[in-house]
C-alpha positions as CSV (number, residue, x, y, z in Angstrom):
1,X,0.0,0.0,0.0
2,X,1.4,3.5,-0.4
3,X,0.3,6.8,0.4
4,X,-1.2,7.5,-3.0
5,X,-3.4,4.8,-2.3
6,X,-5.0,6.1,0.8
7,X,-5.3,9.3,-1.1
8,X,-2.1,11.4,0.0
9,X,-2.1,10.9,3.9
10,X,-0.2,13.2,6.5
11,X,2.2,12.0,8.8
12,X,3.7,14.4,11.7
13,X,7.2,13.4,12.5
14,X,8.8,14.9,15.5
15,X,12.4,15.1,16.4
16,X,14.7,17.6,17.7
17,X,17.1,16.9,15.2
18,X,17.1,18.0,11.7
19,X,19.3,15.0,10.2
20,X,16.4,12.6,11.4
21,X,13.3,14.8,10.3
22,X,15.3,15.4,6.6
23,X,15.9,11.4,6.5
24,X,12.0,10.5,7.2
25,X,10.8,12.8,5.0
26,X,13.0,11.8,2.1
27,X,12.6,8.1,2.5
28,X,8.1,9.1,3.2
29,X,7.4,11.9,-0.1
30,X,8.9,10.0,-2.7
31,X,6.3,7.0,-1.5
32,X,3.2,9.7,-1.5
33,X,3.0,10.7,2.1
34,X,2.7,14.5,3.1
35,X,5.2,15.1,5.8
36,X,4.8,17.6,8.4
37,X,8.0,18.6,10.6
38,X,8.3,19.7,14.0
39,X,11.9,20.1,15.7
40,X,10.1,20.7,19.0
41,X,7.4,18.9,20.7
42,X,5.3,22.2,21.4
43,X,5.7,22.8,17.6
44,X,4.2,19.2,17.3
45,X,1.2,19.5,19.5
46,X,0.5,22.4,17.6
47,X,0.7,20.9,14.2
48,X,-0.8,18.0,15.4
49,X,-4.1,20.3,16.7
50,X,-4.1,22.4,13.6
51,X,-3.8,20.0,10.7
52,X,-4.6,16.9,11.9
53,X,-2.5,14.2,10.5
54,X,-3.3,10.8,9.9
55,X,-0.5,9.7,12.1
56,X,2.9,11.2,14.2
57,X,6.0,9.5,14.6
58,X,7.5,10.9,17.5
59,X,10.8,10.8,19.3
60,X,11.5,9.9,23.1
61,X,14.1,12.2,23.8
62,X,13.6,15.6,23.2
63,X,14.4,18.8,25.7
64,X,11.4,21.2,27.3
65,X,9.1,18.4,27.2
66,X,9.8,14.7,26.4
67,X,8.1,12.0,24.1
68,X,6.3,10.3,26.6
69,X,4.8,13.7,27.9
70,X,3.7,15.1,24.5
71,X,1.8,12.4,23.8
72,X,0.0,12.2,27.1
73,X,-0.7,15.8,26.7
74,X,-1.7,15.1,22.7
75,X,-4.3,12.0,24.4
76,X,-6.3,15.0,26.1
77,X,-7.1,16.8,23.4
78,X,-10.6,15.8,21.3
79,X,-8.7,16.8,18.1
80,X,-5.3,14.7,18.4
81,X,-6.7,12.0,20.8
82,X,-7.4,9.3,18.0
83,X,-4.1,10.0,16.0
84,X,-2.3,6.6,15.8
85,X,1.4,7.8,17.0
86,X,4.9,5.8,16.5
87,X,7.9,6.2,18.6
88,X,10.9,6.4,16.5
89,X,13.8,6.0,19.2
90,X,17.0,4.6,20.1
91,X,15.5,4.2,23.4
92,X,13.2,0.6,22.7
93,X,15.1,-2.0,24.8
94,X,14.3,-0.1,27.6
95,X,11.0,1.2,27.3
96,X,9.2,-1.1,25.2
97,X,6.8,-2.1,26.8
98,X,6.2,0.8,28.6
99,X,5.4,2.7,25.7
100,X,2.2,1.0,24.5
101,X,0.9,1.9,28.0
102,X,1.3,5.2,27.6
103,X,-0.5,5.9,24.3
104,X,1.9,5.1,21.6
105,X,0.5,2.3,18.7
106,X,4.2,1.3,17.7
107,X,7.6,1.7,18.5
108,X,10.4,1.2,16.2
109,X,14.1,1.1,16.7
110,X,15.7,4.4,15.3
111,X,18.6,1.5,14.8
112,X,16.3,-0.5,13.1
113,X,16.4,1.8,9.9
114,X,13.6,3.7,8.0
115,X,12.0,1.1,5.8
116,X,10.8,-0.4,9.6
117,X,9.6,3.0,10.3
118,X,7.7,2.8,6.8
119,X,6.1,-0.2,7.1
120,X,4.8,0.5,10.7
121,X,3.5,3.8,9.1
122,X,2.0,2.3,6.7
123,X,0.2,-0.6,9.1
124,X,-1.0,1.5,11.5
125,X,-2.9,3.6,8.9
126,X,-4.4,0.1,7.3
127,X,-5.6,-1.0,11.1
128,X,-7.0,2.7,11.5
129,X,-8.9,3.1,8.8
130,X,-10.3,-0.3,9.4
């Protein structure tokens, strides 16, 4: 499935560092996703309220206000609250498990490279559309 099949959709990525955001959103346009960037998670909780996207990849470890806590504060607000978000972090081993409590959908190993990312982008928009 690729973007162009469910009709252009948005992902939000948000990292603090540019090399990442550049990387995900070369490897995501050229396979018809609209990429949003935010370098800071208050950026990204604003994107995220104003345009909506059909899912955010988000990093752990960020300064001001962490993964984790964006995404508990993005959980609280009617317009973000059903947005299917992805941790993309070096940080899985040990938080794991931890992170599916605490609103994520998926995480993926920033070690694991960006095709992972893709297909667990592309997943979790098939299971949320269902």
């Amino acid at each position: 499935m690729t973007a162009l099949e469910n009709h252009q959709k948005t992902v939000l990525v948000v990292d603090d560092s540019v090399e990442i955001l550049t990387a995900v959103r070369l490897s995501l346009e050229p396979k018809g996703f609209r990429v949003l960037e935010a370098n800071d998670p208050f950026t990204g909780v604003r994107l995220a309220a104003s345009r909506e996207p059909d899912a955010i990849v988000m990093d752990l470890d960020m300064p001001g206000m962490d993964g984790i806590e964006t995404v508990k504060y993005l959980k609280r607000i009617e317009k973000t609250r059903g947005i299917p978000v992805i941790a993309f972090t070096g940080q899985v081993h040990a938080l794991a498990g931890h992170l599916t409590e605490r609103g994520f959908e998926r995480v993926v190993d920033k070690s694991s490279g960006l095709e992972s990312l893709e297909s667990e982008i592309e997943d979790v928009l098939v299971h949320s559309a269902a």
